[in-house]
Structure formats: structure tokens, C-alpha cells
N, C-alpha and C positions, 0 to 999 in steps of 0.2 A: 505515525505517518503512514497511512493507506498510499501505495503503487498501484497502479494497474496496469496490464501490457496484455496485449492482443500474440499469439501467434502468426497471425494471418493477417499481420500490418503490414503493406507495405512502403509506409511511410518511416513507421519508428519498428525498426527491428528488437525482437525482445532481447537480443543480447545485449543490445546497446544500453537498454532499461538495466539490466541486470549489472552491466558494468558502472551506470551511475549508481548503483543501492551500494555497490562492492565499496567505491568512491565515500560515499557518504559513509557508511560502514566507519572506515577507516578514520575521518574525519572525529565522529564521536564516541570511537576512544581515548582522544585526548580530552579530559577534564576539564581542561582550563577553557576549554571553546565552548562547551555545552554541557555543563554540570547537570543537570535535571534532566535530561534526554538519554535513554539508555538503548543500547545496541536491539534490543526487544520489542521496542515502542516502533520498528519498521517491520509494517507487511506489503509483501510482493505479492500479487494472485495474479497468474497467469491464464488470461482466459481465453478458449475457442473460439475468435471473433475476427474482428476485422480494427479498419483505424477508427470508426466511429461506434463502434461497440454491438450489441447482439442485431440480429436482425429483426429476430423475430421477438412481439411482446413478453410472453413468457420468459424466455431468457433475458432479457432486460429488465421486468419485473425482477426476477432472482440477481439479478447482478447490484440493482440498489435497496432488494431487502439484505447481502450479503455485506455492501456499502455500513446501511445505519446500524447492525449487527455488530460491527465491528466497535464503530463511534460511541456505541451506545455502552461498549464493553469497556473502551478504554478511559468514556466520563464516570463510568462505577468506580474504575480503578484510581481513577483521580482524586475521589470523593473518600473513596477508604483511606488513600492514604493522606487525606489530609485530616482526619477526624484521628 
């Protein structure tokens, strides 16, 4: 599960983000709720932005190459360990 949370929101404050990860956290470590989801498979990235994301193209650019970056890591990871 990819998060994403702006500093410079002020609509959804990052701490507020940070308290629902904590939340979720919590949640799956008990097994019997979400067996195949591990505490690992959550990323937070806190970024320099606003509530609609970079301003400028370049930083938007990097923000959904750092996006499919991720997705692209966690389908490898899928794929290993299903083989």
C-alpha cells in the first residue's frame, strides 16, 4: 500500500496521515484479519507539496515515476514469491 501526504496540505495535515498508517499498523498485526499483508508492504512518502500535489511539471513527473517505481517493485516481489 503506497500513502502519500503533502507537508504543505492544508486540507489533510500529515500528522493526521501518519496517525491513520500508525492505525493501520496496528490493525495488521493481527493475523487472523489480514494474513498475506505484512507490516512492510506500507509506504508513507512525505512530500514538499501542497493538497493537489507538485506544482511544477518536473516534480510531478518524479512523483509518479517514484509512484510506478514502487508498484513495479512490489509486482516483482509478488511474482517471486509466488514461483
Amino acid at each position: 500500500m503506497y500513502i502519500s501526504t503533502s507537508m504543505d496540505d492544508p486540507r489533510v495535515p500529515f500528522w493526521g496521515v501518519l496517525k491513520y498508517v500508525e492505525k493501520l499498523r496496528a490493525k495488521i498485526k493481527e493475523p487472523e484479519r489480514i494474513p498475506e499483508f505484512l507490516e512492510k508492504n506500507i509506504c508513507v512518502r512525505i512530500l514538499d507539496s501542497g493538497h493537489f500535489g507538485p506544482i511544477n511539471i518536473e516534480d510531478s513527473i518524479k512523483e509518479r515515476i517514484w509512484e510506478m517505481m514502487w508498484l513495479d517493485k512490489m509486482l516483482i516481489e509478488k511474482d517471486n514469491l509466488l514461483i
